[in-house]
C-alpha positions in Angstrom: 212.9 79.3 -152.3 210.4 78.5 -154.7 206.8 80.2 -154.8 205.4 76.7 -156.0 201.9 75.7 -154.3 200.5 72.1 -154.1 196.8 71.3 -154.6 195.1 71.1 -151.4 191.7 69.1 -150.8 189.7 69.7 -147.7 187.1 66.9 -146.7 185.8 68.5 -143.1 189.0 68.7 -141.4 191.4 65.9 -143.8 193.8 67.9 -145.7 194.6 66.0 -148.9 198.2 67.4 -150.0 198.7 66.6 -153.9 202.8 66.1 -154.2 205.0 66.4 -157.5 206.4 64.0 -159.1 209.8 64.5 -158.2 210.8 65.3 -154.6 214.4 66.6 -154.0 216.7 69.0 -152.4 215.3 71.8 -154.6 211.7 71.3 -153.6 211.8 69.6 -150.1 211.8 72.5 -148.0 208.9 74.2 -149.9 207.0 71.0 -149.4 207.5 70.3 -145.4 206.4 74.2 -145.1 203.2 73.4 -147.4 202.3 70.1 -145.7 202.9 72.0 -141.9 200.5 75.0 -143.6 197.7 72.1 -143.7 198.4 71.1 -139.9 198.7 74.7 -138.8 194.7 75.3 -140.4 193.4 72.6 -138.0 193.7 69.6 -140.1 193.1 66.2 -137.8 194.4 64.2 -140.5 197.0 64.8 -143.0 197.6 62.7 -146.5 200.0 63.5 -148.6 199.1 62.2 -152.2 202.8 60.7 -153.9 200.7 58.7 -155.9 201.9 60.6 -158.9 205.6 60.8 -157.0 208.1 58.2 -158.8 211.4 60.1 -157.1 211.6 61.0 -153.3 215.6 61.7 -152.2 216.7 61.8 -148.8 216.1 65.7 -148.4 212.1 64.7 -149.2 212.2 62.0 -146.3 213.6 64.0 -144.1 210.7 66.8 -144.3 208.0 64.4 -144.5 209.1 62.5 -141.3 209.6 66.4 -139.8 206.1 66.5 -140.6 204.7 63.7 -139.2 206.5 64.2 -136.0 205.1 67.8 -135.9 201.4 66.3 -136.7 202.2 63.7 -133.9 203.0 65.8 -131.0 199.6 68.4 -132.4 197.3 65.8 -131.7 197.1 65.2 -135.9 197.0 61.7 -137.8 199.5 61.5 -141.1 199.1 59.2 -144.4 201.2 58.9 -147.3 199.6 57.2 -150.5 202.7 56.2 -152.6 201.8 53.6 -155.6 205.7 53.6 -157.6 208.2 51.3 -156.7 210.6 53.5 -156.5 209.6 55.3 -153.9 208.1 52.6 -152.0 212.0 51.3 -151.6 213.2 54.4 -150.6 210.4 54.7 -147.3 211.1 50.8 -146.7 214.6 51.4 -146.9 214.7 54.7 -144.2 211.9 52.8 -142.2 209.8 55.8 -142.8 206.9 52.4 -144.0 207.2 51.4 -140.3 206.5 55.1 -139.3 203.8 57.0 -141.3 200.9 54.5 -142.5 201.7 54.0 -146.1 198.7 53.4 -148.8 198.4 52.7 -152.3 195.7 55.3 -153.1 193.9 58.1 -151.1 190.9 56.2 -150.9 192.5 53.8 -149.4 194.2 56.1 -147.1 190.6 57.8 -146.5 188.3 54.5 -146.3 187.6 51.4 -144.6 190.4 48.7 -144.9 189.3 47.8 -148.1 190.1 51.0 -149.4 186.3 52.4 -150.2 185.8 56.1 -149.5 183.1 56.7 -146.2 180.4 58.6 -148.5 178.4 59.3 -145.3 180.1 61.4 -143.0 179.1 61.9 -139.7 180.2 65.8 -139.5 178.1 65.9 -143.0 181.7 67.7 -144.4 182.0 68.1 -147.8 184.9 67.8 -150.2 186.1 71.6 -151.5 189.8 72.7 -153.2 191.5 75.0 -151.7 192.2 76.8 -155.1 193.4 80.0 -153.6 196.2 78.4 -151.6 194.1 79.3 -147.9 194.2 83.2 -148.3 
């Protein structure tokens, strides 16, 4: 399996998840086990970011709805923000759109309906990488 991280973006406890742009058999598993990482360090929301994502296969759905369904039964909240066509069919197709709240960009997915970014926080959090992949 590969040793591949994904950029991970804290904002208080919303775990922003950056995804590549090609999710398949080769990769899935390695991101279901990132994405549960972010769930497992306390994360009340989850987004993964397949803004940049223009292939997701049937492997890829299958560990993103794993996900969600581990978030749901934690207590946790799970966005996808998905802006290519392509992959938009594919989660309309599987239903996954009628499952996991889909946006079209992590502001939206972070924001008020009309997609602006809440600047004031109430927990005063603020935004930090996680460049050293939580160790």
């Amino acid at each position: 399996m590969s040793q591949e991280r994904y950029p991970v973006l804290w904002i208080g406890q919303v775990a922003v998840v950056t995804l590549p742009m090609e999710i398949d058999v080769t990769n899935a598993d390695a991101i279901r086990e990132e994405l549960l990482a972010a769930l497992n360090r306390s994360a009340a929301l989850l987004v993964a970011d397949m803004s940049t994502t223009n292939f997701c296969d049937s492997s890829g759905v299958s560990a993103l709805v794993h996900v969600f369904r581990r978030a749901a039964i934690g207590g946790s909240a799970m966005r996808l923000v998905v802006s290519t066509p392509g992959v938009q069919r594919v989660l309309s197709i599987t239903g996954v759109d009628r499952l996991v709240d889909v946006y079209p960009s992590v502001a939206a997915s972070l924001g008020d309906p009309n997609g602006h970014v809440d600047q004031a926080r109430p927990d005063g959090a603020t935004a930090k990488a996680d460049t050293d992949g939580g160790a």
